[in-house]
LOMITI-160998 format. One line per 10 residues: number of its first residue (from 1); for each residue z negated, x negated, y negated of C-alpha. Coordinates in steps of 0.05 Angstrom, whole numbers, padded with zeros to 5 digits. Example, Ala and Ser with C-alpha at 12.3 -4.5 7.8 and 13.67 -1.06 7.14 Angstrom:
# residues 2
1> -00156,-00246,00090 ~ -00143,-00273,00021 $
This chain:
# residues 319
1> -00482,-00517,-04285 ~ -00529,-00574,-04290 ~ -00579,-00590,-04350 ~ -00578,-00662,-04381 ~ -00625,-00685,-04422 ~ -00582,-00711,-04500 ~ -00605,-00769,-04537 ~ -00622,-00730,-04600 ~ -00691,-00740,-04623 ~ -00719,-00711,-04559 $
11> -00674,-00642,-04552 ~ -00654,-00636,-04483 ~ -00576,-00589,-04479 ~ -00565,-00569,-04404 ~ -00504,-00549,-04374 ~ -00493,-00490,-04339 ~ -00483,-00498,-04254 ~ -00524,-00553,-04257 ~ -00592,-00587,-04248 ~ -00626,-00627,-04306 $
21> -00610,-00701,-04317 ~ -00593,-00765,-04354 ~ -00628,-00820,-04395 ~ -00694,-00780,-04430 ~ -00716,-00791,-04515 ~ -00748,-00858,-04527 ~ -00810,-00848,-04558 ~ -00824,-00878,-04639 ~ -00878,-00827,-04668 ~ -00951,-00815,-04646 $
31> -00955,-00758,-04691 ~ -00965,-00683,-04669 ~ -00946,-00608,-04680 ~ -00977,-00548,-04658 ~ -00957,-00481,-04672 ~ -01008,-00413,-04655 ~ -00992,-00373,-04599 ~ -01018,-00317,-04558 ~ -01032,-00335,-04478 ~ -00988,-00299,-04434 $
41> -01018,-00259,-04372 ~ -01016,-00289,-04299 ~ -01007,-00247,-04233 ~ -01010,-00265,-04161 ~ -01007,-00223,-04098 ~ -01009,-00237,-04018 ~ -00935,-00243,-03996 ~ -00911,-00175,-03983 ~ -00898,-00151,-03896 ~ -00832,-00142,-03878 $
51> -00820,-00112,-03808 ~ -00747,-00130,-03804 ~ -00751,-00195,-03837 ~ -00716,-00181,-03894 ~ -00735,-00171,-03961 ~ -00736,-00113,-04001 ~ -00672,-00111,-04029 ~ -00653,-00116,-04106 ~ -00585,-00085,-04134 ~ -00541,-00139,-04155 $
61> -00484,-00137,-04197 ~ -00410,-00142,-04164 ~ -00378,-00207,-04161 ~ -00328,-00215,-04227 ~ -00260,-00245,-04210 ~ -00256,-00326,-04232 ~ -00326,-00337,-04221 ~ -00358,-00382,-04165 ~ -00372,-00332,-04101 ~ -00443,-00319,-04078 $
71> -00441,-00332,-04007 ~ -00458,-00282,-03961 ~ -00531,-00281,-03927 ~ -00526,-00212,-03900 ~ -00499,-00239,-03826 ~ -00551,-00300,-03829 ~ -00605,-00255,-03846 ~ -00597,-00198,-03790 ~ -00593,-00251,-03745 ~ -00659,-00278,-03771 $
81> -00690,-00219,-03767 ~ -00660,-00197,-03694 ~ -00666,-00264,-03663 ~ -00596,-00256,-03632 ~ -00553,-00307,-03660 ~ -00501,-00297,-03618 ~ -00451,-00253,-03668 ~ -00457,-00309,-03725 ~ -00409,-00366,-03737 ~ -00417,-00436,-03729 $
91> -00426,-00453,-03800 ~ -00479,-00393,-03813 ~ -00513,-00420,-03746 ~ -00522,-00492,-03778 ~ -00551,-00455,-03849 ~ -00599,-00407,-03810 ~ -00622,-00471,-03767 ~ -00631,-00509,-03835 ~ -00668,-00461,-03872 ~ -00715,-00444,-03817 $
101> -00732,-00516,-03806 ~ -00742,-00518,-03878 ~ -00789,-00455,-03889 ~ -00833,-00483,-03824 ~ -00838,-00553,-03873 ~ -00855,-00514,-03941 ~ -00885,-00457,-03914 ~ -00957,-00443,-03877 ~ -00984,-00367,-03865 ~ -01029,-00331,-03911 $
111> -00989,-00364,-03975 ~ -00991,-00314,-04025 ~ -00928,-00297,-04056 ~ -00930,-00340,-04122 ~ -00956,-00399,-04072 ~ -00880,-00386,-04028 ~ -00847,-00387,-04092 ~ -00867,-00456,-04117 ~ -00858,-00481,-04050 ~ -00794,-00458,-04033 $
121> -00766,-00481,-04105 ~ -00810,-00551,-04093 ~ -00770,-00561,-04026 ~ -00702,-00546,-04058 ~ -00721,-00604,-04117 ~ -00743,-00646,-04068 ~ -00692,-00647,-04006 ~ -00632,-00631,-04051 ~ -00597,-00673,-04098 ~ -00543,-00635,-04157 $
131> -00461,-00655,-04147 ~ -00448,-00699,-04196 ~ -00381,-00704,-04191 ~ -00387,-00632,-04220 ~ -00412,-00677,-04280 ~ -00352,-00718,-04281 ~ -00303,-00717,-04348 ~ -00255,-00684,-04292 ~ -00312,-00642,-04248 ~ -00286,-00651,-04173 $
141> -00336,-00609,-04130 ~ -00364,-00628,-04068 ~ -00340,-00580,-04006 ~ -00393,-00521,-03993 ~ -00432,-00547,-04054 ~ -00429,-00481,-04076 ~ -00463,-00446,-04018 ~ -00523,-00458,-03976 ~ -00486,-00499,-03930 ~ -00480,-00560,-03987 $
151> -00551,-00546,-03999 ~ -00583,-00539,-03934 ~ -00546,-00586,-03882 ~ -00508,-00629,-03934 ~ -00560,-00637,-03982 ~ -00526,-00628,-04040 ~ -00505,-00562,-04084 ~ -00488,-00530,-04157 ~ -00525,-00483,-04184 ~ -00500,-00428,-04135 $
161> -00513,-00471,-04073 ~ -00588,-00486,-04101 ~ -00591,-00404,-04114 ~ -00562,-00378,-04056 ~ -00607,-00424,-04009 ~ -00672,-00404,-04056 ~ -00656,-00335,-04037 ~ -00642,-00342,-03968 ~ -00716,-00368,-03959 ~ -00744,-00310,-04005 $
171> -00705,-00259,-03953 ~ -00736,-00297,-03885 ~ -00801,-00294,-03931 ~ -00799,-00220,-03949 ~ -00808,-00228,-04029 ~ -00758,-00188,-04068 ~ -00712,-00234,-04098 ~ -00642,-00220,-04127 ~ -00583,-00269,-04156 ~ -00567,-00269,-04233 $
181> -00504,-00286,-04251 ~ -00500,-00317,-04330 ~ -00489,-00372,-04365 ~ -00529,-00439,-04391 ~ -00519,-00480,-04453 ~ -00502,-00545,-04456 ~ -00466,-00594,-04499 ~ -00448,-00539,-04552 ~ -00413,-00490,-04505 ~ -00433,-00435,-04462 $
191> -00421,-00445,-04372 ~ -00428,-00403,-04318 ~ -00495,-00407,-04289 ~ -00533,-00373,-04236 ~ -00611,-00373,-04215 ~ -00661,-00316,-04187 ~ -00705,-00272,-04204 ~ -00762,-00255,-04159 ~ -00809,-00204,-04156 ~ -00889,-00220,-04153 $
201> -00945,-00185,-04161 ~ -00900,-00129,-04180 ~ -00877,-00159,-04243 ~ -00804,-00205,-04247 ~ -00789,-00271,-04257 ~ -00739,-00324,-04272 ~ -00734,-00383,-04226 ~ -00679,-00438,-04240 ~ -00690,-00489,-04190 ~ -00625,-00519,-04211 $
211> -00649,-00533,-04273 ~ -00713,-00568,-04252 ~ -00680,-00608,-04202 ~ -00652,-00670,-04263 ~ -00602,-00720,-04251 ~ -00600,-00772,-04232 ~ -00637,-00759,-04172 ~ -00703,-00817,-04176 ~ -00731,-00835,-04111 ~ -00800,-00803,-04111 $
221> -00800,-00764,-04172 ~ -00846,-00702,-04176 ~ -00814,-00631,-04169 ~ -00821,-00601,-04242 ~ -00824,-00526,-04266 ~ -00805,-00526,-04324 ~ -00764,-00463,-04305 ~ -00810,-00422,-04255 ~ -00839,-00360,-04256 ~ -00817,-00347,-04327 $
231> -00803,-00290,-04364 ~ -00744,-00268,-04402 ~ -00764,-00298,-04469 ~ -00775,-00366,-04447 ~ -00703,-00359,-04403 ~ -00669,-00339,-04464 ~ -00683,-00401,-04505 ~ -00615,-00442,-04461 ~ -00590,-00380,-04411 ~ -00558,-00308,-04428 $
241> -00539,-00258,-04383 ~ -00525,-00184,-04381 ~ -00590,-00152,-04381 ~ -00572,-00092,-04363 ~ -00556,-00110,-04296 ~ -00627,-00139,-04278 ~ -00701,-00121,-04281 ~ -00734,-00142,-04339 ~ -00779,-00197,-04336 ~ -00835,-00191,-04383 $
251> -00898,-00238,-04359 ~ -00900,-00307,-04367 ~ -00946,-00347,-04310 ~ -00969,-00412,-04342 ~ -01017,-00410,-04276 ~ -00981,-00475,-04247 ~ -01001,-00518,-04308 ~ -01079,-00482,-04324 ~ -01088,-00493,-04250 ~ -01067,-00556,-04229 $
261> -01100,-00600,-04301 ~ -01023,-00599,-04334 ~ -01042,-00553,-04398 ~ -01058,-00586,-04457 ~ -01090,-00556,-04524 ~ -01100,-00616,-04561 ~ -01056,-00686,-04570 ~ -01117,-00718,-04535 ~ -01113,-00675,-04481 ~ -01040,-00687,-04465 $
271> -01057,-00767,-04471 ~ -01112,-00761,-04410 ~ -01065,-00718,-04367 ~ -01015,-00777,-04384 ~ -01070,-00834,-04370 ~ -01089,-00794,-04305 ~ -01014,-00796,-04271 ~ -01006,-00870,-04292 ~ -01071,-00880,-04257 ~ -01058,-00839,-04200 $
281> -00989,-00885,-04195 ~ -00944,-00831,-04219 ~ -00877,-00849,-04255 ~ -00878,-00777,-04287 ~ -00921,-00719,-04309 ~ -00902,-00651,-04340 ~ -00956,-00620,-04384 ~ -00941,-00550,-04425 ~ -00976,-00540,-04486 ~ -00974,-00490,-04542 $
291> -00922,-00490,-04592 ~ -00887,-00559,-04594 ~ -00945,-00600,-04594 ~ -00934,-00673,-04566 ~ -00972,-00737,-04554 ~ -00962,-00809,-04529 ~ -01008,-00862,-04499 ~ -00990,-00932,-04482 ~ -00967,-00913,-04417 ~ -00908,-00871,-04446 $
301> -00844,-00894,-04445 ~ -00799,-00833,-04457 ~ -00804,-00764,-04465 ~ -00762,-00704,-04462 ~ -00794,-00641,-04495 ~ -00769,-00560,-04471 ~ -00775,-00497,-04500 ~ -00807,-00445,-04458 ~ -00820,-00374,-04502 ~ -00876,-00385,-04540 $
311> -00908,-00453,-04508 ~ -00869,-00532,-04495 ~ -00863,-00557,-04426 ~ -00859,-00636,-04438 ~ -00834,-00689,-04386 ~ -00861,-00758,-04398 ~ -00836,-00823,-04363 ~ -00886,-00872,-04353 ~ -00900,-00950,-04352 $
Protein backbone atom coordinates (compact mmCIF):
# COMPACT_ATOMS: atom_id res chain seq x y z
CA UNK A 1 0.00 0.00 0.00
CA UNK A 2 1.13 3.47 -0.73
CA UNK A 3 0.39 6.71 1.38
CA UNK A 4 -0.99 9.86 -0.48
CA UNK A 5 -1.15 12.93 0.85
CA UNK A 6 -5.58 14.25 0.65
CA UNK A 7 -6.42 17.72 0.03
CA UNK A 8 -8.22 18.22 3.32
CA UNK A 9 -6.94 21.05 5.30
CA UNK A 10 -3.50 19.45 5.56
CA UNK A 11 -4.50 15.61 6.72
CA UNK A 12 -2.47 13.39 4.80
CA UNK A 13 -4.67 9.41 4.36
CA UNK A 14 -2.10 6.77 3.03
CA UNK A 15 -2.85 3.65 1.51
CA UNK A 16 -1.72 0.57 2.49
CA UNK A 17 1.25 -1.30 -0.04
CA UNK A 18 2.31 1.87 -0.88
CA UNK A 19 4.74 4.79 -0.58
CA UNK A 20 3.48 8.44 0.24
CA UNK A 21 2.38 10.77 -2.53
CA UNK A 22 0.28 13.32 -4.44
CA UNK A 23 -0.33 17.12 -4.56
CA UNK A 24 0.52 18.35 -0.60
CA UNK A 25 -2.08 21.20 1.54
CA UNK A 26 -1.69 24.70 0.26
CA UNK A 27 -0.88 26.82 2.98
CA UNK A 28 -3.62 30.03 4.16
CA UNK A 29 -2.95 30.42 8.05
CA UNK A 30 0.28 31.65 9.86
CA UNK A 31 -1.20 30.75 13.06
CA UNK A 32 0.15 27.93 15.45
CA UNK A 33 -0.71 25.03 17.96
CA UNK A 34 1.27 23.34 20.34
CA UNK A 35 0.23 20.76 22.58
CA UNK A 36 2.71 19.50 25.94
CA UNK A 37 4.44 16.45 25.64
CA UNK A 38 7.00 14.34 27.38
CA UNK A 39 10.45 13.65 25.24
CA UNK A 40 10.82 10.16 24.35
CA UNK A 41 14.28 8.30 25.09
CA UNK A 42 16.94 7.68 22.25
CA UNK A 43 19.30 4.58 21.98
CA UNK A 44 22.10 3.73 19.73
CA UNK A 45 24.58 0.84 19.68
CA UNK A 46 27.67 -0.36 17.35
CA UNK A 47 26.16 -2.78 14.70
CA UNK A 48 26.04 -6.07 16.22
CA UNK A 49 29.05 -9.18 14.72
CA UNK A 50 27.65 -11.80 12.92
CA UNK A 51 30.06 -14.69 12.05
CA UNK A 52 27.84 -16.25 9.42
CA UNK A 53 26.54 -13.16 7.94
CA UNK A 54 23.27 -13.41 8.92
CA UNK A 55 21.29 -11.78 11.33
CA UNK A 56 19.94 -12.90 14.35
CA UNK A 57 16.84 -14.18 13.43
CA UNK A 58 13.26 -12.92 14.58
CA UNK A 59 10.10 -15.34 14.60
CA UNK A 60 7.77 -14.24 12.00
CA UNK A 61 4.33 -15.06 11.59
CA UNK A 62 3.24 -17.73 8.75
CA UNK A 63 2.16 -16.41 5.52
CA UNK A 64 -1.96 -16.17 5.47
CA UNK A 65 -3.57 -17.45 2.25
CA UNK A 66 -4.73 -14.25 -0.24
CA UNK A 67 -2.12 -12.13 0.94
CA UNK A 68 0.97 -10.86 -1.16
CA UNK A 69 4.01 -13.56 -0.56
CA UNK A 70 7.18 -12.51 1.22
CA UNK A 71 9.84 -13.60 -0.98
CA UNK A 72 12.22 -15.86 0.21
CA UNK A 73 15.86 -14.52 1.30
CA UNK A 74 16.92 -17.63 3.02
CA UNK A 75 18.83 -19.07 -0.37
CA UNK A 76 20.26 -15.41 -1.16
CA UNK A 77 21.40 -15.04 2.27
CA UNK A 78 23.43 -18.47 2.76
CA UNK A 79 24.94 -17.71 -0.30
CA UNK A 80 25.95 -14.33 1.07
CA UNK A 81 27.23 -15.60 3.89
CA UNK A 82 29.13 -18.75 2.19
CA UNK A 83 30.37 -16.93 -0.79
CA UNK A 84 29.37 -19.90 -3.03
CA UNK A 85 26.79 -18.76 -5.32
CA UNK A 86 26.79 -21.50 -7.26
CA UNK A 87 23.37 -23.39 -5.84
CA UNK A 88 21.22 -20.04 -6.35
CA UNK A 89 19.11 -19.19 -9.35
CA UNK A 90 19.52 -16.67 -11.81
CA UNK A 91 17.03 -14.33 -10.53
CA UNK A 92 18.38 -14.58 -6.72
CA UNK A 93 21.97 -14.12 -8.37
CA UNK A 94 20.82 -10.65 -9.99
CA UNK A 95 19.09 -9.58 -6.25
CA UNK A 96 22.25 -10.69 -4.18
CA UNK A 97 24.47 -8.76 -6.90
CA UNK A 98 22.06 -5.73 -6.45
CA UNK A 99 21.92 -5.53 -2.89
CA UNK A 100 25.55 -5.96 -2.35
CA UNK A 101 26.38 -3.22 -4.78
CA UNK A 102 23.90 -1.30 -2.88
CA UNK A 103 25.16 -1.89 0.84
CA UNK A 104 28.95 -1.07 -0.54
CA UNK A 105 27.08 2.59 -1.82
CA UNK A 106 25.07 3.18 1.65
CA UNK A 107 27.23 1.47 3.83
CA UNK A 108 30.96 2.23 5.32
CA UNK A 109 32.46 0.15 8.47
CA UNK A 110 32.18 1.16 11.98
CA UNK A 111 28.40 2.54 11.25
CA UNK A 112 26.66 1.95 14.28
CA UNK A 113 23.48 0.22 14.03
CA UNK A 114 20.94 3.18 14.06
CA UNK A 115 23.54 4.90 11.45
CA UNK A 116 22.85 1.33 8.91
CA UNK A 117 19.31 1.81 9.53
CA UNK A 118 18.82 5.29 8.15
CA UNK A 119 21.08 4.48 5.44
CA UNK A 120 19.76 1.46 4.25
CA UNK A 121 16.04 3.03 4.37
CA UNK A 122 17.71 6.46 2.74
CA UNK A 123 18.99 4.22 -0.26
CA UNK A 124 15.65 2.44 -0.72
CA UNK A 125 13.85 6.25 -0.89
CA UNK A 126 16.32 7.28 -3.00
CA UNK A 127 17.08 4.52 -5.81
CA UNK A 128 13.47 3.22 -5.71
CA UNK A 129 10.45 4.69 -7.00
CA UNK A 130 6.59 3.09 -5.66
CA UNK A 131 4.32 1.20 -8.74
CA UNK A 132 1.91 3.45 -9.52
CA UNK A 133 -0.08 1.58 -11.54
CA UNK A 134 -0.82 -0.13 -8.10
CA UNK A 135 -2.44 3.44 -7.67
CA UNK A 136 -4.47 3.18 -10.69
CA UNK A 137 -8.60 3.19 -10.35
CA UNK A 138 -7.89 -0.55 -11.71
CA UNK A 139 -4.28 -1.33 -9.77
CA UNK A 140 -2.25 -3.39 -12.51
CA UNK A 141 1.10 -4.36 -10.73
CA UNK A 142 4.31 -4.21 -12.15
CA UNK A 143 6.06 -7.91 -12.48
CA UNK A 144 8.40 -8.69 -9.30
CA UNK A 145 7.21 -5.34 -7.80
CA UNK A 146 6.43 -7.28 -4.97
CA UNK A 147 9.84 -8.77 -4.21
CA UNK A 148 13.35 -7.55 -4.08
CA UNK A 149 13.84 -8.17 -7.59
CA UNK A 150 11.30 -5.02 -8.59
CA UNK A 151 13.13 -3.20 -5.97
CA UNK A 152 16.67 -3.91 -6.44
CA UNK A 153 17.38 -4.48 -10.28
CA UNK A 154 14.08 -2.93 -11.61
CA UNK A 155 13.82 -0.12 -9.42
CA UNK A 156 10.56 -0.16 -8.63
CA UNK A 157 8.35 -2.08 -5.75
CA UNK A 158 5.06 -2.13 -3.33
CA UNK A 159 5.32 -2.15 -0.06
CA UNK A 160 6.53 -5.80 0.12
CA UNK A 161 9.25 -5.26 -2.55
CA UNK A 162 10.49 -2.01 -0.50
CA UNK A 163 10.28 -4.49 2.86
CA UNK A 164 11.64 -7.49 1.67
CA UNK A 165 14.80 -5.57 0.07
CA UNK A 166 15.12 -3.41 3.56
CA UNK A 167 15.50 -6.70 5.18
CA UNK A 168 17.70 -8.31 2.95
CA UNK A 169 20.34 -5.49 3.73
CA UNK A 170 19.56 -5.69 7.60
CA UNK A 171 20.47 -9.73 7.22
CA UNK A 172 23.97 -9.00 5.03
CA UNK A 173 24.28 -6.22 7.90
CA UNK A 174 23.70 -8.48 10.95
CA UNK A 175 20.87 -6.20 12.73
CA UNK A 176 17.88 -8.18 13.80
CA UNK A 177 15.15 -7.29 11.67
CA UNK A 178 11.84 -9.11 11.06
CA UNK A 179 8.75 -8.53 8.45
CA UNK A 180 5.26 -7.29 9.88
CA UNK A 181 2.55 -8.15 8.05
CA UNK A 182 -0.71 -5.43 8.67
CA UNK A 183 -2.55 -3.12 7.22
CA UNK A 184 -2.43 0.93 6.47
CA UNK A 185 -5.23 3.43 6.21
CA UNK A 186 -6.02 5.24 3.52
CA UNK A 187 -8.94 6.85 1.82
CA UNK A 188 -11.46 5.57 4.55
CA UNK A 189 -10.62 1.84 4.35
CA UNK A 190 -8.23 -0.45 5.81
CA UNK A 191 -5.14 -2.37 3.02
CA UNK A 192 -2.76 -4.79 3.46
CA UNK A 193 0.49 -3.39 4.35
CA UNK A 194 3.83 -4.60 5.34
CA UNK A 195 7.10 -2.82 6.86
CA UNK A 196 9.91 -3.95 9.49
CA UNK A 197 10.73 -3.85 12.59
CA UNK A 198 14.32 -3.80 13.64
CA UNK A 199 16.08 -4.25 16.61
CA UNK A 200 18.69 -1.46 18.04
CA UNK A 201 20.24 -0.90 20.92
CA UNK A 202 18.22 -3.75 22.20
CA UNK A 203 14.99 -2.01 22.00
CA UNK A 204 12.41 -2.41 18.59
CA UNK A 205 11.40 -0.32 16.06
CA UNK A 206 9.10 0.40 13.26
CA UNK A 207 10.56 1.31 9.89
CA UNK A 208 8.16 1.93 6.83
CA UNK A 209 10.31 2.94 4.12
CA UNK A 210 7.37 2.58 1.89
CA UNK A 211 5.72 5.08 3.43
CA UNK A 212 8.47 7.71 3.35
CA UNK A 213 9.23 7.05 -0.13
CA UNK A 214 5.87 9.72 -1.67
CA UNK A 215 4.63 9.75 -5.02
CA UNK A 216 5.18 11.09 -7.38
CA UNK A 217 8.69 10.43 -7.36
CA UNK A 218 10.51 14.43 -7.62
CA UNK A 219 13.84 14.43 -9.09
CA UNK A 220 16.10 15.33 -6.17
CA UNK A 221 13.86 15.29 -3.31
CA UNK A 222 15.33 14.54 0.18
CA UNK A 223 14.73 10.97 1.74
CA UNK A 224 12.20 11.72 4.72
CA UNK A 225 11.57 9.74 8.04
CA UNK A 226 8.70 10.42 8.92
CA UNK A 227 8.32 6.65 9.65
CA UNK A 228 11.78 5.48 11.11
CA UNK A 229 12.81 4.18 14.12
CA UNK A 230 9.42 4.62 15.71
CA UNK A 231 7.68 3.04 18.24
CA UNK A 232 4.40 1.41 18.39
CA UNK A 233 2.36 4.45 19.42
CA UNK A 234 3.41 6.66 16.73
CA UNK A 235 2.81 3.39 14.11
CA UNK A 236 -0.56 3.05 15.38
CA UNK A 237 -1.85 6.50 14.46
CA UNK A 238 -2.40 5.04 10.22
CA UNK A 239 -1.14 1.07 10.64
CA UNK A 240 -2.63 -2.00 12.76
CA UNK A 241 -1.38 -5.27 13.01
CA UNK A 242 -1.59 -8.27 15.28
CA UNK A 243 0.58 -7.51 18.09
CA UNK A 244 0.83 -10.51 19.38
CA UNK A 245 2.85 -11.80 16.74
CA UNK A 246 5.74 -9.14 17.11
CA UNK A 247 8.03 -7.57 19.74
CA UNK A 248 6.79 -4.63 21.22
CA UNK A 249 8.19 -1.49 20.30
CA UNK A 250 8.18 0.90 23.05
CA UNK A 251 10.99 3.86 22.44
CA UNK A 252 10.59 6.48 20.21
CA UNK A 253 14.18 7.96 18.61
CA UNK A 254 13.50 11.53 17.63
CA UNK A 255 17.60 11.45 17.41
CA UNK A 256 17.42 12.04 13.46
CA UNK A 257 15.59 15.44 13.84
CA UNK A 258 17.52 16.79 17.53
CA UNK A 259 20.65 15.80 15.65
CA UNK A 260 20.67 16.96 12.35
CA UNK A 261 18.80 20.98 13.33
CA UNK A 262 15.11 19.47 12.13
CA UNK A 263 13.35 19.79 15.79
CA UNK A 264 11.52 22.68 16.38
CA UNK A 265 10.02 23.98 19.86
CA UNK A 266 8.74 27.15 18.84
CA UNK A 267 6.86 28.53 15.41
CA UNK A 268 10.09 30.62 15.02
CA UNK A 269 12.09 27.83 15.18
CA UNK A 270 10.37 25.82 12.52
CA UNK A 271 10.51 29.22 10.22
CA UNK A 272 14.62 29.25 10.40
CA UNK A 273 14.87 25.51 9.70
CA UNK A 274 12.52 26.47 6.72
CA UNK A 275 14.64 29.73 5.77
CA UNK A 276 17.86 27.50 6.15
CA UNK A 277 16.78 24.68 3.38
CA UNK A 278 15.55 27.47 0.99
CA UNK A 279 18.92 28.95 1.49
CA UNK A 280 20.82 25.89 1.27
CA UNK A 281 18.71 25.41 -2.26
CA UNK A 282 16.50 22.75 -0.90
CA UNK A 283 12.92 22.24 -2.48
CA UNK A 284 11.89 20.44 0.91
CA UNK A 285 12.54 20.14 4.62
CA UNK A 286 10.90 17.90 7.29
CA UNK A 287 10.98 19.37 10.84
CA UNK A 288 9.12 17.34 13.92
CA UNK A 289 7.89 19.30 16.60
CA UNK A 290 5.76 18.75 19.67
CA UNK A 291 2.22 18.35 19.49
CA UNK A 292 0.83 19.76 16.16
CA UNK A 293 2.60 22.89 16.18
CA UNK A 294 3.16 24.47 12.65
CA UNK A 295 4.67 27.51 11.03
CA UNK A 296 5.14 29.22 7.59
CA UNK A 297 7.64 31.72 6.16
CA UNK A 298 7.57 33.26 2.78
CA UNK A 299 9.36 30.57 1.37
CA UNK A 300 6.51 28.01 2.04
CA UNK A 301 4.44 26.95 -0.48
CA UNK A 302 2.70 23.82 0.85
CA UNK A 303 2.69 21.72 3.64
CA UNK A 304 1.61 18.36 4.65
CA UNK A 305 1.50 17.79 8.52
CA UNK A 306 1.82 13.77 10.20
CA UNK A 307 1.06 12.36 13.31
CA UNK A 308 3.81 10.58 15.03
CA UNK A 309 2.70 9.42 18.90
CA UNK A 310 2.99 12.24 20.86
CA UNK A 311 5.07 14.81 18.48
CA UNK A 312 4.15 16.17 14.33
CA UNK A 313 6.58 15.37 11.67
CA UNK A 314 5.77 18.28 9.04
CA UNK A 315 6.87 18.27 5.25
CA UNK A 316 7.13 21.70 3.77
CA UNK A 317 7.50 22.50 -0.05
CA UNK A 318 9.39 25.41 -0.75
CA UNK A 319 9.68 28.50 -3.21
Amino acid sequence: MKKLPIILAAVMLLSSCGAAPLPPVDYSETGTAQAEVTSPESTDEAPASSADGTAPEITEPDNPEGLTPIYDLSAINAAYASGDRSGLSKKDSDILEAAERAVSEFYREGMSERETVFAAHDWLVENVTYDEKMLLAIPKQTPDSENPYGALCLGQAICMGYTTSFQLFMDMLGIKCSIVRGEGFGEDVWEEHAWNLVEVGGNYYHVDVTWDDFVPDEAGRIPFHIYTMVDDTAMEELHSWDHEKYPAATVFDPSYYTENGFYAETAEEVREIQRRASESGLKWCEVMTPGDLTAFSSCVEYYWPSSVGDYSVTVYWLR
